[in-house]
C-alpha positions in Angstrom: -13.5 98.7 -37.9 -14.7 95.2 -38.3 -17.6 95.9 -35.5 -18.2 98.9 -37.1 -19.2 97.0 -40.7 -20.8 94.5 -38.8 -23.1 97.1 -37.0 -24.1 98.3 -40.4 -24.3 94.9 -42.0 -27.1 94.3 -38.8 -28.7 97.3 -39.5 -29.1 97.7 -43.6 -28.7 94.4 -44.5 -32.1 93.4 -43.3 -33.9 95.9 -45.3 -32.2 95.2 -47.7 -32.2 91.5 -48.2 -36.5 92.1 -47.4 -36.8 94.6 -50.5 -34.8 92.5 -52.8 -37.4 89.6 -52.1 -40.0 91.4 -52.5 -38.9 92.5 -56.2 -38.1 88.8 -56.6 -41.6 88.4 -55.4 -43.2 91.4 -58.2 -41.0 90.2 -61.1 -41.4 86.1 -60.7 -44.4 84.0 -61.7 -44.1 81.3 -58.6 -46.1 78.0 -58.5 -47.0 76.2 -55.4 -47.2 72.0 -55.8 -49.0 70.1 -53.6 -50.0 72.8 -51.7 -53.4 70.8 -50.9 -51.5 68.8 -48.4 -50.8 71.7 -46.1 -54.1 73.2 -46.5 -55.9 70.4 -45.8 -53.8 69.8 -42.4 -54.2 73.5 -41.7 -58.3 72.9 -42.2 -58.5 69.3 -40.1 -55.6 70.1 -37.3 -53.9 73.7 -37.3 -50.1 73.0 -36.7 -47.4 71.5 -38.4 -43.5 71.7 -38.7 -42.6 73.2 -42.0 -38.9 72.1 -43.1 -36.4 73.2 -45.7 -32.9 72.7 -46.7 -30.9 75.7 -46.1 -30.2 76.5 -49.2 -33.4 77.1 -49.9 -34.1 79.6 -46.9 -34.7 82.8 -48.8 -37.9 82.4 -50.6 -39.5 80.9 -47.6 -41.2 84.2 -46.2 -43.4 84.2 -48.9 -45.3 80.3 -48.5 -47.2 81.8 -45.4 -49.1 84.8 -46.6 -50.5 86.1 -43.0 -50.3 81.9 -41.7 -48.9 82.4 -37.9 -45.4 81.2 -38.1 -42.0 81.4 -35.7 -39.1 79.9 -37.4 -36.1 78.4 -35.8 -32.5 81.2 -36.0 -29.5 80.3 -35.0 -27.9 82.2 -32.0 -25.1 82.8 -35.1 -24.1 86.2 -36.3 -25.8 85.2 -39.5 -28.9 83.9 -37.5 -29.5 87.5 -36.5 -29.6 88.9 -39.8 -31.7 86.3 -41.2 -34.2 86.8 -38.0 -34.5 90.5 -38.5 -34.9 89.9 -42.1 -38.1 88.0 -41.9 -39.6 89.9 -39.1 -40.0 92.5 -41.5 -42.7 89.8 -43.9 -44.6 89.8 -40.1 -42.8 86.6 -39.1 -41.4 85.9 -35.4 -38.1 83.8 -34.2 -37.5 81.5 -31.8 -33.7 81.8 -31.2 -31.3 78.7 -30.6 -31.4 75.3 -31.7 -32.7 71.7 -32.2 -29.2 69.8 -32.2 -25.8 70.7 -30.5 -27.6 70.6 -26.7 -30.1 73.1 -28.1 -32.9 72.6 -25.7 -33.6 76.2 -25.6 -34.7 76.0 -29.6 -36.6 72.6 -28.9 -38.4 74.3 -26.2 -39.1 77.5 -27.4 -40.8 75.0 -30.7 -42.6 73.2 -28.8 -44.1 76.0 -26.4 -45.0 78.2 -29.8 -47.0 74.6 -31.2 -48.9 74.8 -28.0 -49.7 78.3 -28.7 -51.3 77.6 -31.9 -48.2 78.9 -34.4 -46.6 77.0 -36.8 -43.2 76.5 -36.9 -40.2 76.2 -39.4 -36.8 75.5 -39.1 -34.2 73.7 -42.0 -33.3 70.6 -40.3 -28.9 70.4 -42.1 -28.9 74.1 -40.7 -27.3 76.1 -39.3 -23.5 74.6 -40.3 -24.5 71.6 -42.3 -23.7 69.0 -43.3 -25.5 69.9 -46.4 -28.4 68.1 -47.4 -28.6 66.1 -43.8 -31.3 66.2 -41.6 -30.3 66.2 -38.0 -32.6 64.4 -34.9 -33.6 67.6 -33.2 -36.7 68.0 -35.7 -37.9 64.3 -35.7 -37.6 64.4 -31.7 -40.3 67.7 -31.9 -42.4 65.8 -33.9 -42.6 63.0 -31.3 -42.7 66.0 -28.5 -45.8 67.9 -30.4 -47.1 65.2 -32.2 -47.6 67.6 -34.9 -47.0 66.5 -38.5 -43.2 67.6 -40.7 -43.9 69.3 -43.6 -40.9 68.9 -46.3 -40.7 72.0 -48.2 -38.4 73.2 -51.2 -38.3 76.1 -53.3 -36.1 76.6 -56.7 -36.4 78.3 -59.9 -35.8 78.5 -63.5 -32.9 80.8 -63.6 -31.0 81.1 -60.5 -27.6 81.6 -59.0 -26.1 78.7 -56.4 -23.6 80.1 -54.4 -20.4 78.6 -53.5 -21.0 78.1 -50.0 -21.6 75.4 -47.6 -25.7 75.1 -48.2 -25.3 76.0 -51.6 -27.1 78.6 -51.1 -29.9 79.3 -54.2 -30.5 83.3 -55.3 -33.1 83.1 -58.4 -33.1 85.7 -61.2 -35.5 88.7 -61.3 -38.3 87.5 -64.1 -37.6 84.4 -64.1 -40.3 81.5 -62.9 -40.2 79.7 -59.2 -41.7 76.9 -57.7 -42.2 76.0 -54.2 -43.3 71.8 -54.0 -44.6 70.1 -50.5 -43.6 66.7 -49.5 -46.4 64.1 -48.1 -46.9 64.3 -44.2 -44.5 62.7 -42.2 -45.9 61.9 -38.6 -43.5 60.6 -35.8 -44.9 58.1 -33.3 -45.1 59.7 -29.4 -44.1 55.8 -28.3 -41.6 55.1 -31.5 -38.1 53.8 -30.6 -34.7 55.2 -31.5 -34.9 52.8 -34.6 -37.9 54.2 -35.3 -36.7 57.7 -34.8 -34.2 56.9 -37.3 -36.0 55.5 -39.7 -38.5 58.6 -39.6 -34.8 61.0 -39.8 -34.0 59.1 -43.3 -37.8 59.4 -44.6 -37.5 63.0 -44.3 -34.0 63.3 -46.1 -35.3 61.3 -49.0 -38.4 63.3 -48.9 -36.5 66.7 -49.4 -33.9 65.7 -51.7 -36.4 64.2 -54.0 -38.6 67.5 -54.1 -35.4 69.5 -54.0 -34.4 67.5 -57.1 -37.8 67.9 -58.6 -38.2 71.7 -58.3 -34.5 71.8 -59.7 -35.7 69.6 -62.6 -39.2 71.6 -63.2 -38.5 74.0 -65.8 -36.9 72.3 -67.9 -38.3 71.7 -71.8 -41.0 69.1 -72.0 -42.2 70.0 -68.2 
């Protein structure tokens, strides 16, 4: 019985979860912050690593608007339903992972780079620790030598979910805002200090515009 549910989950749920964001989409007036920074590395260079905390995940369809993208799924049961979920916005995966022995996911990255898509992933997916970036996307910047992108989303009525990622569901008619963080490049030569040091920059960098797009709506803003 439990496969059964699950069978249906996999095939509803992605439809499903695609329709609802697109009403989120029709009802919500959405800003974009900084959104400059992307554009003008899209216009100069072409590629970059777009990241996001995982939380955050289910607006992100909607940042690309027709931009070639694969993002990073988990090999998860949840992974799937999140992968056919956004092939419906024209999106493709790249299943696995950057951490955990994930060279699979790092490869498949690195490969769709070199083929002129950008990428995405969130880097504290897909079982947390909340809010903490793991190595895997710092070493595909040094691998690609393509710039990270920090990327958040939030809005001015929304529902945060009691789960691990505290996962973020806005309101119908309410107002969103996705923000971009400054460029973060990753030297091909840096050391593991330097590695680090780049794994803590992007941390700070998405809590501070996750805190920021939380913080937007408020009165005086």
């Amino acid at each position: 019985m439990r496969g059964f549910w699950h069978r249906l989950m996999l095939l509803l749920g992605p439809l499903v979860a695609f329709l609802f964001i697109r009403f989120l989409q029709c009802t919500m007036r959405i800003e974009e912050l900084n959104g400059e920074l992307v554009k003008g590395l899209w216009a100069k260079r072409g590629n970059v690593i777009g990241t996001f905390w995982h939380g955050r995940l289910l607006m992100m369809p909607l940042v690309y608007k027709g931009r070639g993208v694969k993002v990073l799924i988990s090999r998860h049961r949840d992974g799937e339903l999140v992968g056919r979920t956004i092939k419906f916005f024209g999106l493709e995966t790249v299943r696995g992972s950057t951490t955990r022995g994930g060279t699979s996911g790092t490869r498949g990255l690195v490969r769709s780079l070199g083929e002129g898509y950008d990428v995405a992933l969130a880097p504290d997916g897909p079982r947390g620790p909340r809010y903490q970036v793991q190595s895997g996307v710092i070493q595909l910047a040094k691998i690609s030598r393509c710039p990270i992108l920090p990327l958040t989303f939030s809005a001015s009525r929304r529902k945060v979910l009691h789960t691990w990622d505290r996962f973020l569901i806005p309101f119908p008619f309410s107002r969103g805002v996705f923000i971009w963080g400054e460029p973060i490049w990753v030297d091909p030569e840096g050391n593991e200090s330097e590695l680090q040091e780049k794994t803590l920059l992007l941390e700070r960098s998405l809590k501070e515009i996750t805190e920021l797009a939380d913080r937007y709506f408020e009165k005086g803003k």
